[in-house]
C-alpha positions in Angstrom: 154.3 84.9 -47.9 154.8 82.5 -44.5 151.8 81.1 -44.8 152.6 80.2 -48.5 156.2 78.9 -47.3 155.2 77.2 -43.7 151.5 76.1 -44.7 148.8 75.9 -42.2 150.6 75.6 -39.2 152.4 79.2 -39.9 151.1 82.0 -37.1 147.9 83.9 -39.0 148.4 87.8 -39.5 147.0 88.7 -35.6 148.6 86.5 -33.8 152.1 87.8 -35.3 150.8 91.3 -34.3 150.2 90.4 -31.0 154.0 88.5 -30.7 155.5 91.8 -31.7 153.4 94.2 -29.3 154.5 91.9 -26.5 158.7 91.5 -28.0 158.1 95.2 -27.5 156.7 96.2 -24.3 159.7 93.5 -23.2 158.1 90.6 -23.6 160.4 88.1 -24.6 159.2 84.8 -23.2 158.3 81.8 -24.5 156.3 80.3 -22.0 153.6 80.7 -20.3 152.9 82.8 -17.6 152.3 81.3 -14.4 148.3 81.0 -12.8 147.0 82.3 -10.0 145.7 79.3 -9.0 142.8 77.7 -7.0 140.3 80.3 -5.8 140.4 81.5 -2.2 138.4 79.1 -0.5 135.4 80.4 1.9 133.8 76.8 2.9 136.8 76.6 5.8 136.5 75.0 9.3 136.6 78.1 10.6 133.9 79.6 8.6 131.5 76.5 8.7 131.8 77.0 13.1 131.0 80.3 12.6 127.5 79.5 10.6 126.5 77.2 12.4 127.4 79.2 16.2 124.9 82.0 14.1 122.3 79.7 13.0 121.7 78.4 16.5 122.0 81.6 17.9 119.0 82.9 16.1 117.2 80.0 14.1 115.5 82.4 12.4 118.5 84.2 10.4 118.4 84.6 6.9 121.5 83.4 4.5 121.7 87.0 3.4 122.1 88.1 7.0 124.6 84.8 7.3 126.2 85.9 4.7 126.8 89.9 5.3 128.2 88.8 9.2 131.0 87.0 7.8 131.6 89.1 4.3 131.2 85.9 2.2 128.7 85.4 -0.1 125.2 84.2 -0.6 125.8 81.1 -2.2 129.0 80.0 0.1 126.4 80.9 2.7 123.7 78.6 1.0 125.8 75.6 0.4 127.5 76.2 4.1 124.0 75.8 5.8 122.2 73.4 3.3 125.0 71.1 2.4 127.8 70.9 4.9 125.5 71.7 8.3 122.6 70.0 6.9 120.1 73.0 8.5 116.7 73.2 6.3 113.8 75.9 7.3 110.5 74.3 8.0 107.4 76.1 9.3 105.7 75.2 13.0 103.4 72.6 13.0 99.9 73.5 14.8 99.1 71.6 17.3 95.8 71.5 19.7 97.5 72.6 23.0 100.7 73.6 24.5 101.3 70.1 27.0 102.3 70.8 30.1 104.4 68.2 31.6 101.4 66.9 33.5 99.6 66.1 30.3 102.5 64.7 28.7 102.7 61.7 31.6 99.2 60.9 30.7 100.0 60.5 27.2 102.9 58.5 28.0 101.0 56.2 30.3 97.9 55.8 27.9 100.7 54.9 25.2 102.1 52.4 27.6 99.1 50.3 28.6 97.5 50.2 24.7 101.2 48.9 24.3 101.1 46.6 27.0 98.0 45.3 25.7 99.1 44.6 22.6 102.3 43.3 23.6 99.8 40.9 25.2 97.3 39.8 23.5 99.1 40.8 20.0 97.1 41.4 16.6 94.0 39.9 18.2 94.5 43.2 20.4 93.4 45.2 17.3 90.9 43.0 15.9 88.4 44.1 18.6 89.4 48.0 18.0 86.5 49.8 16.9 87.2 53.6 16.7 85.2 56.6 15.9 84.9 60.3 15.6 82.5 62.6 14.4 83.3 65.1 11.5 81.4 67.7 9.6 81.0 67.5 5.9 80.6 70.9 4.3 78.5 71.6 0.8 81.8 73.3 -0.1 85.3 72.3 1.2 88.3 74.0 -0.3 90.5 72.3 -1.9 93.8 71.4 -0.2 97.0 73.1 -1.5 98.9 70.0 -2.6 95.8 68.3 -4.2 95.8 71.4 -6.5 99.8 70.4 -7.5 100.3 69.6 -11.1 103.3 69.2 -13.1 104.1 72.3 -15.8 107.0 73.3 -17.6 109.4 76.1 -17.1 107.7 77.8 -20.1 104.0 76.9 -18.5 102.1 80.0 -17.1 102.2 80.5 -13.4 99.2 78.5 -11.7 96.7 80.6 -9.7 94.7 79.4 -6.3 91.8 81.6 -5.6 91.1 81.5 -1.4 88.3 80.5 -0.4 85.9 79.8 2.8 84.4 76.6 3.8 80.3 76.8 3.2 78.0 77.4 5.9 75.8 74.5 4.6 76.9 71.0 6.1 75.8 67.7 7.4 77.6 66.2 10.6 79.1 62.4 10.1 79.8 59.8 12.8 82.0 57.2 11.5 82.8 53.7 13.4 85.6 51.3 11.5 88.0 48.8 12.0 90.4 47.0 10.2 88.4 45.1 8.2 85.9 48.0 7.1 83.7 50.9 7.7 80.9 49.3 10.5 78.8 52.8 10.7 77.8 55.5 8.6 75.8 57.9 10.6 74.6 61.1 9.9 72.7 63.7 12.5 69.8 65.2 11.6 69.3 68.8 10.6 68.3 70.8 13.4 70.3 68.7 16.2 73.7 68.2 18.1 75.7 65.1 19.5 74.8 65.3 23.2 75.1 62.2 25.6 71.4 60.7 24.9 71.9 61.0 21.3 75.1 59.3 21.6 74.2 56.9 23.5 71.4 56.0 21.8 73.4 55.8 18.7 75.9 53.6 20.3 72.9 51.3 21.6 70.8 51.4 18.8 73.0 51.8 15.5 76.5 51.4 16.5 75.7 47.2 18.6 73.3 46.5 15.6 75.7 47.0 12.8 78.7 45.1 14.5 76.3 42.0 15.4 75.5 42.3 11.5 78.8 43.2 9.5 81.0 41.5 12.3 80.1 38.2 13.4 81.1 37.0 16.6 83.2 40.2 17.3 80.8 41.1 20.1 81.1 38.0 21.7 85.3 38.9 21.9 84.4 42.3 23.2 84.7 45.7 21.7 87.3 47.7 22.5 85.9 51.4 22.0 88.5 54.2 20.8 86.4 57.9 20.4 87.9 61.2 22.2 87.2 63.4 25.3 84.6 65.3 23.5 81.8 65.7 26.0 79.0 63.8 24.9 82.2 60.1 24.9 82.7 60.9 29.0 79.4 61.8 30.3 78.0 60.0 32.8 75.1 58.8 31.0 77.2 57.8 27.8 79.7 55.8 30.3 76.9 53.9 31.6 75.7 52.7 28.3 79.0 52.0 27.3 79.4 49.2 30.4 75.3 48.0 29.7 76.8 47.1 26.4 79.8 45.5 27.5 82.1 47.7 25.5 85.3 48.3 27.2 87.2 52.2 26.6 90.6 52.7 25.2 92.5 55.0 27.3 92.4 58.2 25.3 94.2 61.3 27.3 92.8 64.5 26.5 93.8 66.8 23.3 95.5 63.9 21.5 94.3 63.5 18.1 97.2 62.1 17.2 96.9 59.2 19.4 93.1 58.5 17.6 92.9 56.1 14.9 90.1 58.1 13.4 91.4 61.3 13.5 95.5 61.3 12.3 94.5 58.8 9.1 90.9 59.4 8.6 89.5 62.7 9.0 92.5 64.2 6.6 92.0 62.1 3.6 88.2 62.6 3.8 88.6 66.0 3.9 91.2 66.1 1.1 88.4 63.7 -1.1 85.9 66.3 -0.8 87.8 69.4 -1.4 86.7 71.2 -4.6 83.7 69.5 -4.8 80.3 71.3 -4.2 77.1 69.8 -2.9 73.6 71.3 -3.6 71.8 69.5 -0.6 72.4 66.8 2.2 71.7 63.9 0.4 74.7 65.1 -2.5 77.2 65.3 0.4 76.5 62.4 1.8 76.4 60.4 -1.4 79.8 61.5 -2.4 80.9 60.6 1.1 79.4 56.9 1.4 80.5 56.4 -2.2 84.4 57.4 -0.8 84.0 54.9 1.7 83.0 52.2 -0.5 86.1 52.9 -3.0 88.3 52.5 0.5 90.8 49.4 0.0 91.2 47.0 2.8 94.6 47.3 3.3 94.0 52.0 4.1 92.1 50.9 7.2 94.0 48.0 8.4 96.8 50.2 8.2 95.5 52.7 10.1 94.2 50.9 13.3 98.1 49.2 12.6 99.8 52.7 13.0 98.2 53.5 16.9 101.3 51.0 18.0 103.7 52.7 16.1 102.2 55.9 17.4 102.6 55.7 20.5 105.9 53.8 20.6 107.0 57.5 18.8 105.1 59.7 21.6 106.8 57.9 24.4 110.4 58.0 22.7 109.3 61.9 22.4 108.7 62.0 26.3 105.0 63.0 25.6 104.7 65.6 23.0 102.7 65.6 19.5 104.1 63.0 17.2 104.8 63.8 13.5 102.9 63.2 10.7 
């Protein structure tokens, strides 16, 4: 009968019920009650000091542990260290050798005189770089974990990596570049190592040939040489070839890949290239090598004979140690 009198806007049947438990159990306002209010608040001054004195006190504490020490929870925890402290996990990097402080000047000084030289002579400086390394290629290279990424859907099923080995079977390269290009594509023979006489002999015989060929007049500059402290580079037979040819050494302190053209741009992306592929002999391995070579652009080794300068401007602002990728 009220909704027939007041129309639509007339309390329905519950709501009236509700109204006259309340008017009963004393009830009798019409307003509404008051709100507790804003939450209590956890992400305080107090509590963000007492994260972070916890996190540097043991960097490797979990945000459950965080959390439990100070009775808040995991995701005040979370957004505490993530967000306001800007902390983020990240895993050791490897690196070839534990520098002593000694080793660390020698970086720094070989960092300072390729710097000086450049500062110098400028981008003629490393126009006469030619740097190489020697690498094995294997019949069977795993593939890398973030070549295997691909982009799936919430829904997609879970993608599985099986672990594998590297294959016993594989060829040894020596690669010489520069900016302009790969100059030398050498492979050992089966059966043999790098010692001194074969390197020398290579650098006399394979490495001088191809730079009067692919590089004209770049001899007549002279060659600055970048390879590393392996033992066949510094013995004393190699050094002597390397002044009968008029070469001239890059300073190159020991254990420092990452102060070697070839190795902190090269050696990685060949690797990655090869990895998943399988070769049935040495002639398939080096094919798929020489053809990654020739699919090189310019600009991928220019930049990396480019990056030694910025390299070691980074390993002397880091007093010495390993620079970052």
């Amino acid at each position: 009968r009220m909704k027939f009198q007041y129309g639509d806007a007339c309390l329905s049947q519950q709501q009236v019920y509700e109204w006259s438990r309340k008017f009963a159990n004393g009830v009798t306002s019409m307003e509404d009650a008051p709100r507790p209010g804003q939450a209590h608040r956890v992400v305080t001054p107090e509590n963000t000091a007492a994260v972070e004195a916890i996190v540097r006190e043991n960097r490797r504490v979990t945000l459950n542990e965080t959390a439990a020490s100070l009775n808040i929870s995991h995701g005040s925890a979370h957004h505490i260290v993530h967000d306001v402290l800007q902390f983020h996990k990240v895993s050791a990097r490897w690196v070839p050798r534990q520098l002593t402080p000694e080793f660390k000047d020698r970086r720094i000084d070989a960092c300072e005189e390729l710097l000086w030289c450049f500062e110098r002579e400028g981008d003629d400086f490393l126009a006469r770089i030619v740097t190489g390394d020697e690498t094995w290629v294997h019949f069977h290279q795993p593939e890398m974990k973030r070549a295997s990424k691909e982009w799936s859907h919430s829904s997609s099923p879970k993608l599985k990596k099986f672990q594998t080995q590297p294959s016993a079977g594989k060829v040894m390269l020596t690669l010489f570049w520069d900016e302009k290009g790969v100059i030398l594509e050498h492979y050992t023979p089966r059966g043999t190592t790098v010692t001194s006489a074969s390197y020398s002999d290579l650098l006399k015989n394979h490495l001088q040939p191809a730079i009067k060929s692919k590089r004209c007049g770049l001899l007549s500059t002279g060659i600055l040489l970048q390879h590393d402290n392996a033992r066949p580079h510094t013995a004393r037979t190699t050094v002597a070839t390397i002044s009968d040819l008029h070469f001239e050494c890059l300073p190159h302190p020991a254990y420092s890949p990452d102060l070697a053209s070839s190795d902190f741009h090269m050696s990685g992306p060949l690797k990655e290239a090869m990895g998943g592929k399988t070769f049935r002999s040495d002639e398939d391995a080096c094919h798929a090598v020489h053809e990654w070579l020739c699919g090189l652009p310019k600009e991928f080794l220019s930049k990396g004979i480019h990056a030694l300068c910025k390299g070691c401007r980074t390993c002397i602002e880091h007093g010495g140690d390993y620079v970052e990728k």
